[in-house]
C-alpha positions as CSV (number, residue, x, y, z in Angstrom):
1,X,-26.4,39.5,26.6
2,X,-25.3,35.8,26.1
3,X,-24.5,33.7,28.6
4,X,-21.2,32.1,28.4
5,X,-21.0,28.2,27.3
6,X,-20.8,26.1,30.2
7,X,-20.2,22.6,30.7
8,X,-23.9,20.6,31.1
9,X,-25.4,20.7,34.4
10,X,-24.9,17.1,34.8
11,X,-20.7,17.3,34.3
12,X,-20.6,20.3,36.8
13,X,-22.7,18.4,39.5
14,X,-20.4,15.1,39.2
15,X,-17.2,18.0,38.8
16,X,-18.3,19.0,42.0
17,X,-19.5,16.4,43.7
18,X,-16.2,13.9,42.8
19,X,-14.2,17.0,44.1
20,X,-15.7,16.9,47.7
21,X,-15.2,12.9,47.6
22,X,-11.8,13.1,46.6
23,X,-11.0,15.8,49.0
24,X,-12.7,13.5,51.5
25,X,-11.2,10.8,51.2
26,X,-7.7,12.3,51.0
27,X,-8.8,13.8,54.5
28,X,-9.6,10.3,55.8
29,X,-6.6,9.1,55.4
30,X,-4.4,11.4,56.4
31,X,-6.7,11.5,59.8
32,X,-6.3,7.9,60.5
33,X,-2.9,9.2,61.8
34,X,-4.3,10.9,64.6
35,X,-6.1,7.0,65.9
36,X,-4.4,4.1,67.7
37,X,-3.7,1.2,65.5
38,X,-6.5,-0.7,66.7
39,X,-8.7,1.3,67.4
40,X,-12.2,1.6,66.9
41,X,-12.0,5.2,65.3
42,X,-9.4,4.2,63.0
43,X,-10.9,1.7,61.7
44,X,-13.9,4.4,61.0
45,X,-12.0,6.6,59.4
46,X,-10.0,4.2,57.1
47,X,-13.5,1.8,56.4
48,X,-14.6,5.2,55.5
49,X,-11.8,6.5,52.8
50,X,-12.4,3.0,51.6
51,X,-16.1,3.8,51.1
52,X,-15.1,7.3,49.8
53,X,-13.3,5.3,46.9
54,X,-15.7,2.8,46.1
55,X,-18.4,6.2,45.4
56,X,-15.4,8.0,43.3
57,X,-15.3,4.6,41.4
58,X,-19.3,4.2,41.0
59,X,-19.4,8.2,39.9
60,X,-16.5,8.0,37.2
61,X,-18.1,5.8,34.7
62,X,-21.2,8.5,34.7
63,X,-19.2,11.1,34.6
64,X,-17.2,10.0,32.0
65,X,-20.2,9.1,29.7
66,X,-21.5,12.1,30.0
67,X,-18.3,14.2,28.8
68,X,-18.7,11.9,25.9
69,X,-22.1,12.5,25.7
70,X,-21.9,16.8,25.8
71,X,-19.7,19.2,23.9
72,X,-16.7,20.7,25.6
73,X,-17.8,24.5,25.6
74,X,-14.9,26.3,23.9
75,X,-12.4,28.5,26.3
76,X,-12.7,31.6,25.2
77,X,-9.8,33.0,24.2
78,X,-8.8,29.8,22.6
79,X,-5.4,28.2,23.8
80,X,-2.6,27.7,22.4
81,X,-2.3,24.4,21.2
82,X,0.8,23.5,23.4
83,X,-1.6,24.6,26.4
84,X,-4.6,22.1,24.7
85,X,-2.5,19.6,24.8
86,X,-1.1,20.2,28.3
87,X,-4.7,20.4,29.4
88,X,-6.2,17.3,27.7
89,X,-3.1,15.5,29.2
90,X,-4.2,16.9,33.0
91,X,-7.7,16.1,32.5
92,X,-6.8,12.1,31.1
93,X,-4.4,11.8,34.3
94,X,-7.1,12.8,36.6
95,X,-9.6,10.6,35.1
96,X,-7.3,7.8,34.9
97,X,-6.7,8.5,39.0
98,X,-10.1,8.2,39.4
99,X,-10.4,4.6,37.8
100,X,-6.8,3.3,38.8
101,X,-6.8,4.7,42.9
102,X,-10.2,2.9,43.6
103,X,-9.5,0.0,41.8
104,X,-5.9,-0.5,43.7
105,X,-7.6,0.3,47.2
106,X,-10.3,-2.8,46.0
107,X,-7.1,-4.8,45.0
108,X,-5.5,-4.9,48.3
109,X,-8.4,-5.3,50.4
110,X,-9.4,-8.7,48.3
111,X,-5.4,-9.9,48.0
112,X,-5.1,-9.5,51.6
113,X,-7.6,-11.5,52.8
114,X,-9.8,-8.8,54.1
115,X,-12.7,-8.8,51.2
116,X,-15.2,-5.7,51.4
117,X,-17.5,-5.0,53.5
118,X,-20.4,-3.4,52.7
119,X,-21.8,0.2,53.7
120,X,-24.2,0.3,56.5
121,X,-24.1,-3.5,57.9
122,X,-21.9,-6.2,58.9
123,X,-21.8,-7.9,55.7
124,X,-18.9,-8.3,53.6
125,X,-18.0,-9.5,50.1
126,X,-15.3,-12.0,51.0
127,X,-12.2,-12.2,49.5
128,X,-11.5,-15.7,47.6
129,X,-9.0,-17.5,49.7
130,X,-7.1,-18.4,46.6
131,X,-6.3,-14.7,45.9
132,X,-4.7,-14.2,49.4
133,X,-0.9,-13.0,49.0
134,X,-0.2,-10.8,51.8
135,X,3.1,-9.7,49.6
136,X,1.5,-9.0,46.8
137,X,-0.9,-6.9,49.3
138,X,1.6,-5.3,50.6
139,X,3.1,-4.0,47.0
140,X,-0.8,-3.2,45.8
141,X,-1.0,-0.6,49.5
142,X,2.7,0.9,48.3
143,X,1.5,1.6,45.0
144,X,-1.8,3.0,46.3
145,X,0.0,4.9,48.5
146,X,2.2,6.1,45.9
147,X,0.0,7.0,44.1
148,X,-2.4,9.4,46.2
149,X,0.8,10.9,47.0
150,X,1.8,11.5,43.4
151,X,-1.2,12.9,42.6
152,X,-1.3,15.3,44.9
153,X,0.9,17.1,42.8
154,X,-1.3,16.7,39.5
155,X,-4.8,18.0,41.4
156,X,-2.5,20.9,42.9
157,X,-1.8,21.7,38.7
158,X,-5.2,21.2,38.5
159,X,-5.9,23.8,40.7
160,X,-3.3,26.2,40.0
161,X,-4.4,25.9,36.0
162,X,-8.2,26.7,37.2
163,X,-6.7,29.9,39.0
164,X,-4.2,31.1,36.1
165,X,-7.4,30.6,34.0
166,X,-9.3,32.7,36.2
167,X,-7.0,35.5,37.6
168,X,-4.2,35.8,35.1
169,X,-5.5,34.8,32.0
170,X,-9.0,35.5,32.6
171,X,-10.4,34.2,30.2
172,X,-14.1,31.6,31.0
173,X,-12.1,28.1,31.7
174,X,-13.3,28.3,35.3
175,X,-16.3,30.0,35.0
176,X,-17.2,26.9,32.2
177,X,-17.3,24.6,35.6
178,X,-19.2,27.3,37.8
């Protein structure tokens, strides 16, 4: 019996792996809620989405080398090509997420002043005070915000296309990722 094509080991770890950050870090920030402006522990649990990010942002470029790098194992029964298309669209959406949310999050913490500080220790890469705009700031965290919020709805089609794959189609587009 042959085993059915799956992506390489490599793409499944960083699959997997990016998941649990994202997941994370959509967990950190929505627990920062539960914290006193202020306090210590919110300060934890933001400092640590922001860290969260910064990993999503180091693991993308690999991960996106390496889907160059391997073949795309076929879904077997093929698609449709309206459905390819839909998929390749998802999959550049989530990828450009994954370069564009870190990169805003680094963007507002240099434009307002409060540069980035580094895991671990009490050192920080400053921000230059030149780049301080606390406006501009404030635009950069609304369209971070809006953002994470937005795609919310494009990892929950994510999701639900993994399922559909899975349970209703049934054909190996989830099982290629196993």
């Amino acid at each position: 019996m042959t085993r059915a094509p799956k992506y390489s080991a490599t793409l499944r770890m960083l699959h997997w792996v990016m998941f649990l950050l994202v997941a994370l870090a959509y967990a950190t920030i929505n627990l920062r809620q539960a914290f006193e402006r202020g306090s210590n522990a919110r300060l934890l649990v933001v400092e640590t989405h922001f860290l969260l990010g910064m990993l999503v942002l180091l693991l993308v470029v690999p991960r996106l080398v390496a889907r160059w790098r391997s073949p795309q194992p076929p879904i077997e029964p093929p698609l449709p090509a309206v459905l390819r298309i839909g998929a390749h669209l998802g999959h550049a959406l989530l990828y450009a997420f994954l370069v564009a949310q870190p990169l805003l999050g680094m963007a507002c913490r240099l434009v307002s002043g409060r540069g980035i500080g580094l895991p671990f220790t009490s050192a920080a890469i400053p921000s230059p005070a030149a780049w301080v705009d606390k406006a501009l700031a404030g635009s950069l965290e609304a369209a971070h915000a809006w953002l994470g919020t937005a795609f919310y709805w494009v990892i929950g089609l994510h999701v639900a296309a993994a399922l559909w794959h899975a349970f209703v189609r049934r054909d190996n587009g989830l099982r290629r990722m196993a």
